[in-house]
C-alpha positions, 0 to 999 in steps of 0.5 A, spaced: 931 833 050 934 840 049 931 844 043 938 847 039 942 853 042 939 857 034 931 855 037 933 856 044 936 863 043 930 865 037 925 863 043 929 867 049 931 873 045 923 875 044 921 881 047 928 882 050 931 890 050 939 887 052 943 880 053 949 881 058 953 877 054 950 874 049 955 870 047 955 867 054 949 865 053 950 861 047 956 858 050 951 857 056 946 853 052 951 849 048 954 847 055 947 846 057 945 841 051 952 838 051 951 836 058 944 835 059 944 839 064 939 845 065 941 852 066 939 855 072 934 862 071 933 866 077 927 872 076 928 875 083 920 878 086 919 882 091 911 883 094 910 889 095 903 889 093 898 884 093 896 883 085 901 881 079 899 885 073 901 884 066 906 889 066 910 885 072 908 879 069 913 880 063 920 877 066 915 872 069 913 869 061 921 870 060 923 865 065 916 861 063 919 861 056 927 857 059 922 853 064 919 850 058 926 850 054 927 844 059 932 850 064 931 851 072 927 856 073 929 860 080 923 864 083 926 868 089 921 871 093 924 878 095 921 877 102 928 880 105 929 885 099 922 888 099 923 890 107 928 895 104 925 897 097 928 897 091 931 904 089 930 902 081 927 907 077 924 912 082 925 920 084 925 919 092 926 913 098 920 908 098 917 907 105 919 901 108 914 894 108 912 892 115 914 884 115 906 883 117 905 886 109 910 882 106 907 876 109 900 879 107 902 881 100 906 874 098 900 869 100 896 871 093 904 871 090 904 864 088 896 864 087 898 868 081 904 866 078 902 859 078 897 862 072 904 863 068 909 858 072 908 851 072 910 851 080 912 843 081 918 844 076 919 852 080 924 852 084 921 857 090 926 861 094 926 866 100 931 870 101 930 871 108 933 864 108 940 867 108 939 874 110 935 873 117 942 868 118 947 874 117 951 877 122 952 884 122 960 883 119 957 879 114 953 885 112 959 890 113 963 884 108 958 885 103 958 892 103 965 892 103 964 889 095 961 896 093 964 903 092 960 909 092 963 912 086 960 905 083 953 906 086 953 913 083 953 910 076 947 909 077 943 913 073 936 914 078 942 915 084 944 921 081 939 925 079 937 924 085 943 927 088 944 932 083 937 935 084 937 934 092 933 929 093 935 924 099 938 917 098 938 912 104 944 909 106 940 903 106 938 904 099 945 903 097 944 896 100 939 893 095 943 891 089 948 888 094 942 884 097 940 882 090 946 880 087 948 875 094 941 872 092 946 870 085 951 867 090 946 862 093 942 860 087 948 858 084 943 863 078 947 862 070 942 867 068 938 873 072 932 876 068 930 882 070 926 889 067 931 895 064 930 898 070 934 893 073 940 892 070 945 896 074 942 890 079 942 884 074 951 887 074 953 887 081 950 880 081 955 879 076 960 881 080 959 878 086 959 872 084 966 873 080 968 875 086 966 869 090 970 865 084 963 863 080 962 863 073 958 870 072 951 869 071 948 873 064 943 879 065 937 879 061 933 885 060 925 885 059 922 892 057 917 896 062 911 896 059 906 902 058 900 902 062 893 903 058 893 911 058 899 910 054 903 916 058 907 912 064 909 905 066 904 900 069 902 901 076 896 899 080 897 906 085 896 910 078 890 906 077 892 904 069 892 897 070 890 890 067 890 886 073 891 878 071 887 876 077 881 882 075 875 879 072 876 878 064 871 882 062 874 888 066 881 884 062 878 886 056 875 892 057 881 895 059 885 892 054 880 895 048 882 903 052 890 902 050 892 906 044 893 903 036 900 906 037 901 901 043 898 896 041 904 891 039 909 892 044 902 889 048 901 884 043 910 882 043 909 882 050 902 880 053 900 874 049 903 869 047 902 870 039 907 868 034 911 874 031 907 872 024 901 872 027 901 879 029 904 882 024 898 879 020 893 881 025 895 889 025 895 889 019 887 890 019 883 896 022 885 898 029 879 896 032 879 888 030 886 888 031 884 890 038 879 886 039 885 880 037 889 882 043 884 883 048 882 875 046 890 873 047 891 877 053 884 874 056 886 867 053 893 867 057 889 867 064 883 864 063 882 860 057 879 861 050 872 860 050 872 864 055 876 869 052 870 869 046 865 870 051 867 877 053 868 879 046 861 878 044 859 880 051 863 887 050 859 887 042 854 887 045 854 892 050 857 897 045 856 896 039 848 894 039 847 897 047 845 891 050 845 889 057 850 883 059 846 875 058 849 875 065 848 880 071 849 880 078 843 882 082 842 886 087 837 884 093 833 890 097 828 889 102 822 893 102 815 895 106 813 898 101 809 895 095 814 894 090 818 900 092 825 901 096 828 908 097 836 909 099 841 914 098 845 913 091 852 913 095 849 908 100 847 904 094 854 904 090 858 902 096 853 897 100 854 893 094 861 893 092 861 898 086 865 904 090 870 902 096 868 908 099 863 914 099 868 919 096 869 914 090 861 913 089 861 921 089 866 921 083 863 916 080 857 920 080 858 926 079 862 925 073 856 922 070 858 914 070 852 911 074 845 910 071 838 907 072 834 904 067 838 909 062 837 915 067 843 918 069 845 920 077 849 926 078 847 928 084 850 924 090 845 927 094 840 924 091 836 918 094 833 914 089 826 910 088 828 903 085 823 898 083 823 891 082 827 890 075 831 896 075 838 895 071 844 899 074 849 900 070 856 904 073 861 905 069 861 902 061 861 895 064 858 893 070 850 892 071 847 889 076 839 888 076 835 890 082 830 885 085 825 888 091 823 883 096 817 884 101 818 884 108 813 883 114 
């Protein structure tokens, strides 16, 4: 039983920058009660990396947000699309995906989205269903529905042309592409961020020339990363992933500024609007506590979501270790004792990817042992058998010696 049009619509609307067009969606949704009929929403993804952060998340919750209203939810995976790379919002051509990393990237896609979705009731689509299918004609029919004078309303399109940076014809085909995904799912809304709405229209217009009904076009906003300065991007490393550890959750979220603080908590956590305007109405570092707990909590679960909070208290407010830290095996020949390069050390046990990473790490002050700080990345250092390494402000570990021969 559908909720009413009013209920629904207070719902969809949360969070959301634009409707194209409203009143469509109301008449959608009052057919859809009529009916008894479940509207059919499509949120196109494409695996362009391995990891989902909160930011790509927020249209994926919009669509949760219909599929608990009792609609269809229609997750295209953009296994097709991804090969071509969606020009949206971007200064210069992306490098094109390998079809070896797109297959990597969309194992851990469904893994993750099951976190939001509930994946038995998500009708899951490839695009390559249809695109490996076309014959070149079909191509050249499809590009047939665009002009270049309409391409090049497209705002990052032309800045990029006035400024003389080269675009790919090929670029010009994505929209083309996204908008035919429209025609095969039969989709009646499409979800997509802002800067996707140029997309999120020729949909429309693709399917009103097939003599469909066109889909409406829903907008999310792109959500700032935790430096407060560009959008969320795992490549400039201001992330919250949603697989990380909660802890590294948590912590990440207590570095966000006051200032972004309810676009994170309107966007990242499932709050009642009331509930966050209460709740910045306190002092910012309670407040943020609160969203570190409901961003964790929509993840992972509430205990353990009080769990890291405590465990963060206790780290910086009273300068405790954590109840429980890894530990780090070494074995000795000597009593008690282990010498080892401090770089080898960081990245041996997974504190550095790299030599060059664990240098950085070191030289800008972030590693120390039993308190004492390493600066030097040079240094060998002598541990002994208890010793806490502590890199960064939130990982530990306890070194144990074992005795050889």
């Amino acid at each position: 039983m559908f909720k009413s049009v009013e209920e629904q619509l207070e719902i969809i609307k949360r969070g959301v920058i634009e409707i194209v067009r409203e009143e469509e969606v109301i008449e959608k949704l009052t057919k859809s009660q009529e009916t008894q009929t479940p509207l059919r929403v499509k949120l196109g993804l494409d695996p362009t990396a391995p990891d989902i952060h909160i930011g790509n998340a927020v249209p994926i919750h919009k669509l949760r947000n219909f599929q608990e209203l009792g609609h269809t939810a229609v997750l295209i995976i953009g296994d097709y699309t991804a090969i071509v790379g969606d020009p949206s919002g971007v200064n210069k051509t992306r490098p094109q995906l390998t079809h070896e990393d797109i297959a990597n990237n969309t194992k851990t896609y469904l893994d993750q989205i099951g976190k939001i979705l509930d994946i038995e009731k998500t009708e899951i689509r490839y695009n390559s269903e249809w695109f490996k299918e076309m014959q070149f004609t079909d191509v050249i029919t499809l590009a047939s529905k665009m002009t270049v004078a309409r391409m090049m309303e497209r705002d990052d399109f032309s800045k990029r042309y006035s400024s003389g940076v080269p675009i790919s014809l090929h670029e010009f085909i994505y929209p083309l592409m996204q908008g035919y995904d429209s025609i095969m799912v039969k989709s009646d809304v499409e979800i997509g961020g802002t800067d996707q709405i140029f997309s999120l229209l020729v949909g429309r217009d693709l399917q009103r020339d097939a003599n469909m009904q066109p889909q409406s076009a829903l907008t999310t906003p792109l959500l700032e990363g935790i430096d407060g300065n560009k959008k969320m991007s795992k490549s400039l490393g201001n992330y919250i992933g949603i697989y990380e550890d909660p802890k590294e959750i948590f912590g990440k979220t207590m570095k966000i500024s006051d200032e972004l603080m309810r676009k994170y908590f309107e966007l990242a956590t499932d709050m009642t609007m009331e509930a966050i305007d209460n709740t910045l109405k306190e002092h910012p570092r309670q407040a943020k506590t609160v969203l570190g707990k409901a961003i964790v909590s929509r993840y992972y679960d509430n205990e353990v979501a009080e769990k890291v909070a405590g465990e963060f208290d206790r780290i910086f407010k009273e300068h405790k270790i954590p109840d429980d830290i890894p530990q780090i095996t070494l074995l000795s020949n000597e009593s008690n004792n282990h010498k080892i390069w401090i770089v080898k050390l960081l990245v041996d046990h997974g504190f550095a990817s790299t030599n060059g990473e664990a240098r950085r790490l070191i030289t800008q002050g972030g590693v120390s042992i039993d308190d004492k700080k390493y600066t030097d990345p040079a240094q060998e250092v002598s541990l002994q058998d208890g010793m806490i390494l502590k890199v960064g402000k939130r990982r530990f570990a306890k070194i144990v010696i074992t005795q050889t021969g």
